[in-house]
C-alpha positions in Angstrom: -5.6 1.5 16.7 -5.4 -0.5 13.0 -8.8 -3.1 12.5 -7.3 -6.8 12.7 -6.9 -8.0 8.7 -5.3 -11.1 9.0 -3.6 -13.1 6.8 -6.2 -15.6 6.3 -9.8 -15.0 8.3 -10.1 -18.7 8.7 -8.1 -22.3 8.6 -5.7 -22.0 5.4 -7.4 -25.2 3.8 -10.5 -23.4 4.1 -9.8 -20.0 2.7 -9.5 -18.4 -1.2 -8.5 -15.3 -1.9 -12.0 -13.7 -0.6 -11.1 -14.5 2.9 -7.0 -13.8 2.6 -4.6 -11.1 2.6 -4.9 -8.7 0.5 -8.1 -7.0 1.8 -9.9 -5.1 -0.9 -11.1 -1.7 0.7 -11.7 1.9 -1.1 -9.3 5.0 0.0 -12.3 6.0 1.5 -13.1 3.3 3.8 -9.3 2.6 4.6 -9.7 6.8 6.0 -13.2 6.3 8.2 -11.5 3.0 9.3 -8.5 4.8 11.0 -10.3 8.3 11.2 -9.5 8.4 15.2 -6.1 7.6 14.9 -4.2 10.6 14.4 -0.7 9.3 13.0 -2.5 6.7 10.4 -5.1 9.9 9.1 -2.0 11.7 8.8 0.2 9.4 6.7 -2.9 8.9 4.6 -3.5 12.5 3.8 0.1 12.2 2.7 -0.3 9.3 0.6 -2.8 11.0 -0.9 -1.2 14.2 -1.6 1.4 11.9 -3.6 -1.0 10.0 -5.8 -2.2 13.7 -6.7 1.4 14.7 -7.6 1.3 11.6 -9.3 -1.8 11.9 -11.5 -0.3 14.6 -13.6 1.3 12.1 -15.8 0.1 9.0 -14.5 -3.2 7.2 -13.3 -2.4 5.9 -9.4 -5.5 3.2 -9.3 -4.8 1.0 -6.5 -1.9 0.7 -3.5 -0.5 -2.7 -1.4 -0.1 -1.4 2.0 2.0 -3.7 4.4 4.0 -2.7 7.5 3.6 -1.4 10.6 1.0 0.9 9.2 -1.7 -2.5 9.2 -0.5 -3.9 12.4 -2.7 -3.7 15.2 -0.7 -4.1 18.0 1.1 -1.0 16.6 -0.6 2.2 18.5 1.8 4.6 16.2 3.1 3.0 12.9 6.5 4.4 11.9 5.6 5.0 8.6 3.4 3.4 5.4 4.7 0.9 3.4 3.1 0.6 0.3 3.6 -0.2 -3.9 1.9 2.5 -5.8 0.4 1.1 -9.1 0.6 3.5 -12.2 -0.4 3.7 -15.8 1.1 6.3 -17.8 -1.6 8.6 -19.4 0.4 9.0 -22.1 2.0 5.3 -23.7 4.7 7.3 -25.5 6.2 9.0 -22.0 7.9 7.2 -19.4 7.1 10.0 -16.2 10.7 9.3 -15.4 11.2 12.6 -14.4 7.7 12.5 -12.3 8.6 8.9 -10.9 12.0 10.4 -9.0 10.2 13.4 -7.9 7.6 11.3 -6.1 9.7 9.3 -5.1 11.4 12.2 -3.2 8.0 13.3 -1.7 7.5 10.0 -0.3 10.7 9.8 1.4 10.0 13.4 2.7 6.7 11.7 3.4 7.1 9.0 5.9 5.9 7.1 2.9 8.2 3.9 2.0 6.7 3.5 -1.7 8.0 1.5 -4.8 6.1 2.1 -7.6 5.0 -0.8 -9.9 4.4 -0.2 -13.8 0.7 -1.4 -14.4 1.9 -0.9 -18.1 5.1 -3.1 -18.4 5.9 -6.6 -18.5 3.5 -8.8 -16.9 6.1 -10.7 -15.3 7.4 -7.1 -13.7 3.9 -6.4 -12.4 3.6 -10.2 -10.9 7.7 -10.5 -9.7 7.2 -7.1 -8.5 3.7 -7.8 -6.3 5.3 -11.0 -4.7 8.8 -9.1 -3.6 6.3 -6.4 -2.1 4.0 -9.4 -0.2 7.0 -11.3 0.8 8.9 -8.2 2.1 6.0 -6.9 4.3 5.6 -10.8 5.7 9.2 -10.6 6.3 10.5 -10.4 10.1 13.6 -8.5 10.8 16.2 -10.6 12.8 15.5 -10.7 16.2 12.0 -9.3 15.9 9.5 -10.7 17.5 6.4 -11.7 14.9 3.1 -10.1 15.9 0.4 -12.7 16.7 -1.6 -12.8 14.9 0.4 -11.6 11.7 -1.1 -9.1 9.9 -2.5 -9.4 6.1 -2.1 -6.4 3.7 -4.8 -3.8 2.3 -5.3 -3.8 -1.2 -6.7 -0.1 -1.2 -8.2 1.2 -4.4 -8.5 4.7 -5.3 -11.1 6.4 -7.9 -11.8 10.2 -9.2 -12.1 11.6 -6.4 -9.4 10.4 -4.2 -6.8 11.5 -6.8 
């Protein structure tokens, strides 16, 4: 079972972006968090295994993870939802090539990624980031919202995780 991470921890008058959506947590402590839970650790490792792919060309530091992967009520998400941040290591490539390929491993995955140039137009990077939050706040017709709605994770990774 997922930790509660709320949208906001507190009244919405009362909160700042300390105590809101997304939660800042290390790859590390997002695994211990969800270390009994077989289908999270799983789609983790798998994430994982994808940033790897990832660093040949490009630096992977952080991820926005949404869906049902953070929702508590969920006892087996179907998947994780997440935008993968990247750099390219080398300004002069664009890791086209590397991009499609990942994004085939994710698929494979059970990993719903888009992947967000860290690199490009700051207005990319901050249109991009509100699509993601928006879309993993969004309710599919019909569906009944959890309660409470969840927040996202805002999971960094460092050396070691990729």
């Amino acid at each position: 079972m997922m930790a509660d991470f709320p949208r906001f921890r507190d009244a919405i008058e009362r909160c700042g972006p300390q105590q809101s959506s997304p939660h800042p947590m290390t790859f590390s402590e997002l695994r211990r968090l969800v270390e009994h839970d077989a289908r999270r650790s799983e789609l983790l490792i798998r994430l994982l295994a994808l940033c790897r792919h990832m660093a040949g060309e490009m630096r992977v530091p952080c991820a926005l993870i949404g869906g049902s992967f953070v929702q508590p009520h969920r006892a087996v998400p179907k998947d994780l939802d997440c935008a993968l941040y990247y750099a390219m290591r080398d300004p002069a490539r664009t890791g086209q090539d590397r991009l499609r390929a990942a994004w085939r491993i994710a698929a494979d995955s059970g990993i719903d990624a888009r992947f967000i140039p860290l690199d490009a137009d700051p207005l990319v990077l901050i249109r991009m980031t509100a699509f993601m939050t928006s879309l993993y706040h969004a309710h599919r017709p019909g569906a009944r919202p959890p309660t409470p709605e969840p927040g996202l994770l805002l999971v960094s990774f460092d050396e070691h995780d990729s």
